[in-house]
N, C-alpha and C positions, 0 to 999 in steps of 0.2 A: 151455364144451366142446360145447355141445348145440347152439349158433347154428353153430360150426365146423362138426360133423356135418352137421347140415343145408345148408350150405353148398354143402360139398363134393359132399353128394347132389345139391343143386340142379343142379350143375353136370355131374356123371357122367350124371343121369338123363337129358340131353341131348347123351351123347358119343356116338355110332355107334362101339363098341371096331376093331372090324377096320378101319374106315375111320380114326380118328383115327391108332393106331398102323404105319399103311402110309405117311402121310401123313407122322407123328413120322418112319419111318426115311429117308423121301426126304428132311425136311430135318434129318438129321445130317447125308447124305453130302452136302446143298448146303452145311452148315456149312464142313465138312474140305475142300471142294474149293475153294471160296470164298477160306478163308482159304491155301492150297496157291497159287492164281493171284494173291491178294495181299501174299504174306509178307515180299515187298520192302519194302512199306510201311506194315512193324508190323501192329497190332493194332484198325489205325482201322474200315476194313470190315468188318470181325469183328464189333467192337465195333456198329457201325452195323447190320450184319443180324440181329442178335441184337435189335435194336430192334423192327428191320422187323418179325420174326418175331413179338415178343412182342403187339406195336400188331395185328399181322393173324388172331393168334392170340384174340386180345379180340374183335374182330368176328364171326370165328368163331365163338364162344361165344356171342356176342349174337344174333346171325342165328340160331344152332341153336334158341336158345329162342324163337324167335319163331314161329308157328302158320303154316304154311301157305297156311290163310285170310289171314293180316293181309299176309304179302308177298304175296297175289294183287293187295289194296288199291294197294299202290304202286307196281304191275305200269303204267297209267296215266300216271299223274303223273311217274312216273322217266323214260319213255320221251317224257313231253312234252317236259320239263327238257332231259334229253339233245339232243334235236334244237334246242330254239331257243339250247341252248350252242355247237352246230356252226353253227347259222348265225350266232353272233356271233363262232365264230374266223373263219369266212367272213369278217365284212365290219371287223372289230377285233383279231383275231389275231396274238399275236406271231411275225415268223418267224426259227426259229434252225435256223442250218445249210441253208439254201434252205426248209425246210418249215414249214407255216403250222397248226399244230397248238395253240398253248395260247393260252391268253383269262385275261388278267390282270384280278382282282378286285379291285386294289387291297392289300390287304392278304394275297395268297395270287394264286398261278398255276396254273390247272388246265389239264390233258389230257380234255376231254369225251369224246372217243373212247371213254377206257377204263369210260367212265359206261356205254354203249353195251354192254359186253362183257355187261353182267348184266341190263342194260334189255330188249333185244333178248328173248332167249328167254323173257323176264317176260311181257314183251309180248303174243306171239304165243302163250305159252302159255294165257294169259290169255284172248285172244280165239277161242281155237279151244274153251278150256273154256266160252266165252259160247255159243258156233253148236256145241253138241255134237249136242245132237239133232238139226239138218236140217242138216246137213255138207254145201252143195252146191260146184260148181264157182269160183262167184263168189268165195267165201269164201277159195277159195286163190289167187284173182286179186288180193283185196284184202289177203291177209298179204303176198305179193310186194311189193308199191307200200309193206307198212311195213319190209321188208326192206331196199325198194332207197334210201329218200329216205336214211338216214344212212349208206349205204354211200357213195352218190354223195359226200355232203359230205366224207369222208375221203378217197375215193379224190383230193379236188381238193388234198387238203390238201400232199404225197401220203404217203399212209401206205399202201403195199399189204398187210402184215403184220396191221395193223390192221383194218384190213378186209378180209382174209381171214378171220381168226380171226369177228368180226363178221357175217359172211355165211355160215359154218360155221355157229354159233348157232343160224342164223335158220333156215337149209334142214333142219337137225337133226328141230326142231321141226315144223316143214311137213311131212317126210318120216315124221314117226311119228303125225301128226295123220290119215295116210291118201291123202298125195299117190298119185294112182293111176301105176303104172311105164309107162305110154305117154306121161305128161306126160313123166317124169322122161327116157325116150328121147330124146322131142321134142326136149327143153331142151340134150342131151348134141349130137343131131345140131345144132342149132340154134346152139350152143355153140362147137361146131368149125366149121362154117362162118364165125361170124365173127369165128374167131384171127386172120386177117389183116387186118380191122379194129381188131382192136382193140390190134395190133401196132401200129398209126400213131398210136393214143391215148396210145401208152405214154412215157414220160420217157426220154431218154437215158440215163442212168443204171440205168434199169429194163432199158433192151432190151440193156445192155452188161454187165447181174449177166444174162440169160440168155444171151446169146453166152458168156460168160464161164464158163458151168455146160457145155455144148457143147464147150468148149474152152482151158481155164484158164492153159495154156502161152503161150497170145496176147497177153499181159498180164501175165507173173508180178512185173514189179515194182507194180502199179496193182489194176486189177478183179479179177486174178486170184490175188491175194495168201492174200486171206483162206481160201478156198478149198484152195490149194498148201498154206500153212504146219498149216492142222486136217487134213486127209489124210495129211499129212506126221505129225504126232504121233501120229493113230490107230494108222497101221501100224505105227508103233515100239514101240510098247505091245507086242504081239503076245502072247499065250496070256495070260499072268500080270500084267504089267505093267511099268514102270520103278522100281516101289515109290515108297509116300506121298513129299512134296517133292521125289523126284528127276527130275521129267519135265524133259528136257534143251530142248526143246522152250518149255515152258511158261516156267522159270526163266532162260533166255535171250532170254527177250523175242522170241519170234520170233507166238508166235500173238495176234493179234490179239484185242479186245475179249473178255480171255479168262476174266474174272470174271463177267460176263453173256450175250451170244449165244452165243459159242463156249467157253461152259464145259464143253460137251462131250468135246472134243478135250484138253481140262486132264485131265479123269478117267480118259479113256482111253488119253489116253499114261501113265497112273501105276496103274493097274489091269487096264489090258488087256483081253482078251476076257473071262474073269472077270468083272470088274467087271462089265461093259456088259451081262453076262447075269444079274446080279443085278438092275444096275437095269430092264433091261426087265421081269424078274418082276414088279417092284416095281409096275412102272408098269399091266400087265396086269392084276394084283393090286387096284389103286385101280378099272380100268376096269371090271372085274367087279364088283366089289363095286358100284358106281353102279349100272351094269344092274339088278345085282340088285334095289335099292332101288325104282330107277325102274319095275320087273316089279309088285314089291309094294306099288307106292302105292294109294289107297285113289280117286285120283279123276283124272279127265283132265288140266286145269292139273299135279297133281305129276307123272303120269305123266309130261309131254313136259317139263315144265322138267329134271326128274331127268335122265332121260334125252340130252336137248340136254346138258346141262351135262357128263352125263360124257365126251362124245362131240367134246366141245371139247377135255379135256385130252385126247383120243386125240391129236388135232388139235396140239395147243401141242407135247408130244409129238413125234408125226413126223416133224410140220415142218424142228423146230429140230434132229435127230437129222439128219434128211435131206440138210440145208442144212449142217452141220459133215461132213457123208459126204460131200457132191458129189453128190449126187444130182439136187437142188433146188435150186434158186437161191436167191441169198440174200436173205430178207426181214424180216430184225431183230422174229424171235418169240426169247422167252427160252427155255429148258428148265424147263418145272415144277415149282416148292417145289425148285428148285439154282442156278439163276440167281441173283446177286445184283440188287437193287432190291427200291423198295417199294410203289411202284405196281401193278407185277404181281402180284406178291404179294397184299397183299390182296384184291385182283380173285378170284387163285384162292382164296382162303379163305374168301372169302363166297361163292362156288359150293361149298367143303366146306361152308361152313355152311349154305348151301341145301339139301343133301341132307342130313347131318344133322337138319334140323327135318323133312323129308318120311319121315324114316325113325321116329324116336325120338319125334314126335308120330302117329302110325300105332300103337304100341307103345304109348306111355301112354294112346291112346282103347281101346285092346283089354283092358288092366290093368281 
């Protein structure tokens, strides 16, 4: 009984309460919606994210106990890893669906990319804690050049989702390490001038999801689909919702990839503007409480990683909110601990457990 006790404490004395139980109720309702977009076919996805959940949920645990100090260590080596894995999807990569994304090991297939998600802010967080004391210009000349080498290799792959979120990370970081706001101008005017360049870089596909955001009727059986049919289920929601499985929308097959991207449009045809006001709380609710963490850390590296990291799920967030609204175009980000996968997943749960360790090892040096 006394090994059990202690256990247990082991495992509490490293849970951040507000943050764990914000997190628990985002994925109930990714639970119930999940299984709402899947019920046609049984209890298989269900069954499968309750995996995901539990696998991501272990890491989280792992990660949380883990010192601050020792994930600075791998801050390095992850983000070396990472890169010479994009340059082998570069030149060995399998591609599925036109994109050149995963590097087969033989006995397992990875997405390096998503290596990238937690390397990134390690990284730079890491190297800004190295040059804290003589912080000069150079310094954020040279986190740029580690920003841009692995965004490059994605953007080739093409993954713009991915390397969005990935380039969020990074500027996160940069931007709380002290970037002064006349770079940031520069960067913004600098930025806009060459959206028409970099409109000729862009993929067909890519420049036909923005014509398509512009203009969604141009296309409603094609580019324009996904778009029409998640707009089309938000509005029917309306106040209160369609009530649980009955989104006419959803269970008719009409929304697209609607267990993972657009599982938004699932919830909110069946919940309504309610719903959607709960879960922004919820989601507001996680981004505060990060800050907070991120406010009270104890050293530079926690500061910006904390920080970066909550400021991504703002990010994973919006986007995927934006993108099932019309607002945004579409760039295949999931929605936050609701989306089904397990990839993502974990991803974001070793960013909880990232902050968890920067918080509840803060806390037990103070004890």
């Amino acid at each position: 009984m006394k090994l059990i006790k202690r256990f247990f404490k082991a495992i509490v004395d490293h849970l951040d309460m507000p943050l764990f139980l914000i997190v628990l109720a985002l994925m109930g309702i990714g639970l119930l919606t999940v299984f709402s977009a899947t019920s046609s076919d049984g209890f298989e996805k269900l069954d499968k994210q309750l995996i995901n959940m539990a696998v991501s949920g272990a890491i989280m645990l792992l990660v949380a106990r883990t010192p601050p100090q020792t994930l600075m260590r791998f801050a390095v080596p992850l983000y070396v890893t990472g890169v010479v894995l994009l340059l082998g999807v570069a030149l060995f990569g399998i591609v599925v669906n036109g994109s050149r994304r995963w590097l087969s090991l033989g006995f397992v297939r990875i997405q390096p990319s998503e290596i990238m998600k937690i390397a990134m802010p390690l990284m730079l967080a890491w190297y800004f804690h190295k040059h804290e004391s003589l912080l000069k210009m150079r310094h954020f000349v040279i986190a740029a050049a580690i920003l841009v080498v692995p965004i490059g290799f994605i953007l080739k792959q093409p993954d713009l989702g991915t390397s969005l979120l990935i380039g969020a990370s990074g500027f996160f970081v940069i931007f709380f390490a002290g970037l002064p706001w006349k770079v940031m101008l520069g960067l913004g005017a600098a930025g806009g001038a060459a959206l028409p360049f970099a409109w000729s870089l862009m993929h067909d596909y890519q420049q036909r999801r923005v014509m398509t955001l512009l203009d969604p009727t141009s296309d409603p059986l094609g580019a324009g689909y996904h778009i029409i049919q998640s707009t089309i289920a938000i509005g029917s929601g309306g106040g209160l919702g369609k009530g649980y499985l009955n989104g006419s929308q959803t269970h008719l097959e009409f929304i697209p990839e609607k267990h993972t991207d657009f599982i938004f449009a699932v919830f909110s045809e069946e919940w309504g503007l309610l719903g959607n006001g709960i879960l922004l709380i919820l989601f507001t609710l996680l981004i505060a409480r990060g800050l907070m963490i991120a406010a009270a850390a104890p050293t530079q590296f926690s500061r910006l990683l904390a920080g970066a990291i909550t400021l991504v799920f703002f990010i994973y967030a919006f986007v995927n909110m934006g993108m099932v609204s019309g607002i945004l175009p579409v760039v295949g980000v999931p929605l936050p601990f609701i989306s089904y996968g397990g990839t993502a997943l974990v991803t974001l749960m070793l960013g909880i457990g990232i902050l968890m360790s920067i918080q509840t090892h803060r806390m037990l040096v103070k004890k």
